[in-house]
C-alpha positions in Angstrom: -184.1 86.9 -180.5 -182.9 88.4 -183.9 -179.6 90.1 -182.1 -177.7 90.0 -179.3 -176.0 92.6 -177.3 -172.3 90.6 -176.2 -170.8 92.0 -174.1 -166.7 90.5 -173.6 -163.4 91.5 -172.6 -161.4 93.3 -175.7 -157.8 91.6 -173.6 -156.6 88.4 -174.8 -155.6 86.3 -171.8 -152.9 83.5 -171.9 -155.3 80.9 -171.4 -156.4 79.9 -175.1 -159.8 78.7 -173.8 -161.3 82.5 -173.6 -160.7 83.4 -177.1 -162.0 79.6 -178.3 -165.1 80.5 -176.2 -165.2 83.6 -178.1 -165.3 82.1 -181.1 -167.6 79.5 -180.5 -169.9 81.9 -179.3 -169.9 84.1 -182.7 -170.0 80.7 -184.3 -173.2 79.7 -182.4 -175.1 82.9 -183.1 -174.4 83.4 -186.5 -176.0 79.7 -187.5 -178.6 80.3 -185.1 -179.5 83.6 -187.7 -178.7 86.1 -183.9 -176.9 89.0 -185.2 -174.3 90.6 -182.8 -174.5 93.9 -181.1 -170.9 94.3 -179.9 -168.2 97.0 -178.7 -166.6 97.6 -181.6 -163.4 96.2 -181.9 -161.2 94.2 -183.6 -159.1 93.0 -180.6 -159.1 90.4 -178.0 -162.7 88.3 -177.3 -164.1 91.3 -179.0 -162.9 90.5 -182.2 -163.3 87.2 -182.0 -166.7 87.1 -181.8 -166.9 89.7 -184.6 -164.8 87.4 -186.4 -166.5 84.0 -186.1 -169.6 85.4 -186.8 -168.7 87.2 -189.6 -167.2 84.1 -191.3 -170.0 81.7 -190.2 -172.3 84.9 -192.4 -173.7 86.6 -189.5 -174.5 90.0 -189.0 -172.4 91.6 -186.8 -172.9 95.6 -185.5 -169.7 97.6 -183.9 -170.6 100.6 -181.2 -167.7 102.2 -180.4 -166.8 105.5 -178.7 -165.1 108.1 -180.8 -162.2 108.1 -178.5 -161.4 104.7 -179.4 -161.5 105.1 -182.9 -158.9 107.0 -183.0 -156.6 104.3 -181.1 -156.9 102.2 -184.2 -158.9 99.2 -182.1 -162.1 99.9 -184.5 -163.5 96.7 -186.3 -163.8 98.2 -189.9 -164.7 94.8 -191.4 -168.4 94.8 -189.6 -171.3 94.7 -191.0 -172.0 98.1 -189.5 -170.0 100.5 -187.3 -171.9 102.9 -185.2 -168.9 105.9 -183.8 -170.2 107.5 -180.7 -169.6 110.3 -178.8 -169.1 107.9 -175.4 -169.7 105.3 -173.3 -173.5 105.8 -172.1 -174.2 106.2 -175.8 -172.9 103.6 -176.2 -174.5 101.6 -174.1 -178.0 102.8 -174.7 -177.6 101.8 -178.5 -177.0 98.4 -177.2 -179.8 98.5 -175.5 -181.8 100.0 -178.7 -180.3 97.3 -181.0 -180.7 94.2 -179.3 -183.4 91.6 -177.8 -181.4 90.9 -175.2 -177.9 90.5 -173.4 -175.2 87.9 -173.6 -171.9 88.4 -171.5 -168.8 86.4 -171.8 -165.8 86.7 -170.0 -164.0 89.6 -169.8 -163.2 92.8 -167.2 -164.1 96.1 -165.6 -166.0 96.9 -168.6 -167.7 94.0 -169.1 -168.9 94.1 -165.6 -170.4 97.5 -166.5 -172.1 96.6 -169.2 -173.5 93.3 -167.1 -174.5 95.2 -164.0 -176.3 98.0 -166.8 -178.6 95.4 -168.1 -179.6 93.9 -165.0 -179.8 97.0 -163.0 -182.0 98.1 -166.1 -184.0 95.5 -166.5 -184.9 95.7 -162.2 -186.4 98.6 -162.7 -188.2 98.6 -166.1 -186.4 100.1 -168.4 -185.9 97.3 -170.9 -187.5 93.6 -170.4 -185.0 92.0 -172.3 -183.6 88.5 -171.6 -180.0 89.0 -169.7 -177.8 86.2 -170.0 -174.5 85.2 -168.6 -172.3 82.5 -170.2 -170.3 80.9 -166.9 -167.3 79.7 -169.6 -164.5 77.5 -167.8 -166.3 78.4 -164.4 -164.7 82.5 -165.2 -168.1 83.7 -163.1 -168.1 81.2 -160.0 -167.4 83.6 -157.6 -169.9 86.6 -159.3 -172.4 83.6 -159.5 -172.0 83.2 -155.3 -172.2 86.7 -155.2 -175.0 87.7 -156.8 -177.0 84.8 -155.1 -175.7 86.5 -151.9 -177.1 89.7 -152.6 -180.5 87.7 -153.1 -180.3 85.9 -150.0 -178.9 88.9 -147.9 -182.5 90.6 -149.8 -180.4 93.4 -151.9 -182.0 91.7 -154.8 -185.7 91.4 -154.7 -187.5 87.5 -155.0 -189.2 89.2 -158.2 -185.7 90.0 -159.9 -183.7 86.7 -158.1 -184.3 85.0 -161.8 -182.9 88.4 -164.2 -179.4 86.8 -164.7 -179.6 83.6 -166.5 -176.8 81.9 -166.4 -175.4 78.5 -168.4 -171.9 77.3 -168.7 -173.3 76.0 -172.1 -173.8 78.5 -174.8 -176.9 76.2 -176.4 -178.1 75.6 -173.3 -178.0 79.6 -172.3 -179.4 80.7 -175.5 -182.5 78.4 -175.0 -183.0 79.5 -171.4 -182.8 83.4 -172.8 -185.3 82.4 -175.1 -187.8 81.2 -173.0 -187.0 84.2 -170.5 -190.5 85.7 -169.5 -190.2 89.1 -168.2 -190.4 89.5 -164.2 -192.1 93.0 -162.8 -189.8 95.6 -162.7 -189.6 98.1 -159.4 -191.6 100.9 -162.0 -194.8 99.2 -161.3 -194.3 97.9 -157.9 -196.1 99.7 -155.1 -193.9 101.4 -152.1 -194.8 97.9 -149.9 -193.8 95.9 -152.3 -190.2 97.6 -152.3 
């Protein structure tokens, strides 16, 4: 994996533990030589993880709409900054730029971005490693869920193992590395759906 799509909240909550997860997370890619793929911004978890990669030396690239921009939340200190015309080009260029997925806490739009690179990897349109970092037990409860849309049978047995999920950053990154593609729904047969 030379770079990582993160995907993180651009908030800053009250609890200092999200934004030192942040940081140890831009920390821990940059000396593993993983560039960032990120949002953008120079706010919140978003900016943190710009930030401590950048100073650890890590490459770090910015995405961010063009409607943003002009809000004056745009990371100009990245190693590159891609301006967009919106969020699905946005997302697709995340896609494009990365070997694979990394969420961290954060909201709606993190969710987005999550459920994108799952529901993208089901059916075949990357094969990329999607990984979820459970920091402070944030994703309990989307944990449960998500195993309760396997056992309910919403999620297939062939794409139960997609979100890989670690409440250790090391530990995630080694299970994303060792991630061997599962068969998306393109090349399943109708009774096999």
């Amino acid at each position: 994996m030379k770079r990582l799509a993160v995907y993180c909240g651009s908030a800053t909550p009250a609890d200092p533990v999200y934004i030192e997860t942040a940081r140890h997370v831009g920390r821990t890619l940059a000396n593993r030589g993983i560039g960032v793929v990120y949002g953008g911004g120079r706010l919140g978890l978003m900016g943190a993880v710009a930030d401590s990669a950048l100073e650890a030396g890590g490459e770090v690239i910015g995405v961010i709409p063009d409607a943003l921009v002009g809000t004056e939340v745009a990371h100009r200190g990245v190693t590159e900054l891609h301006v967009v015309s919106g969020m699905h080009e946005r997302k697709r260029m995340f896609t494009d730029l990365s070997d694979g997925f990394l969420t961290i806490p954060g909201g709606v739009g993190t969710m987005d971005e999550l459920w994108e690179a799952i529901s993208w990897a089901q059916l075949g349109y990357h094969a990329k490693p999607v990984g979820l970092l459970n920091a402070a037990g944030f994703y309990n409860d989307l944990i449960a869920f998500n195993r309760k849309m396997i056992d309910v049978g919403f999620i297939r047995p062939a794409h139960a193992g997609i979100m890989i999920v670690d409440a250790g950053i090391d530990e995630l990154l080694d299970k994303m590395a060792a991630y061997r593609p599962h068969e998306p729904i393109f090349a399943m047969k109708a009774d096999d759906l």
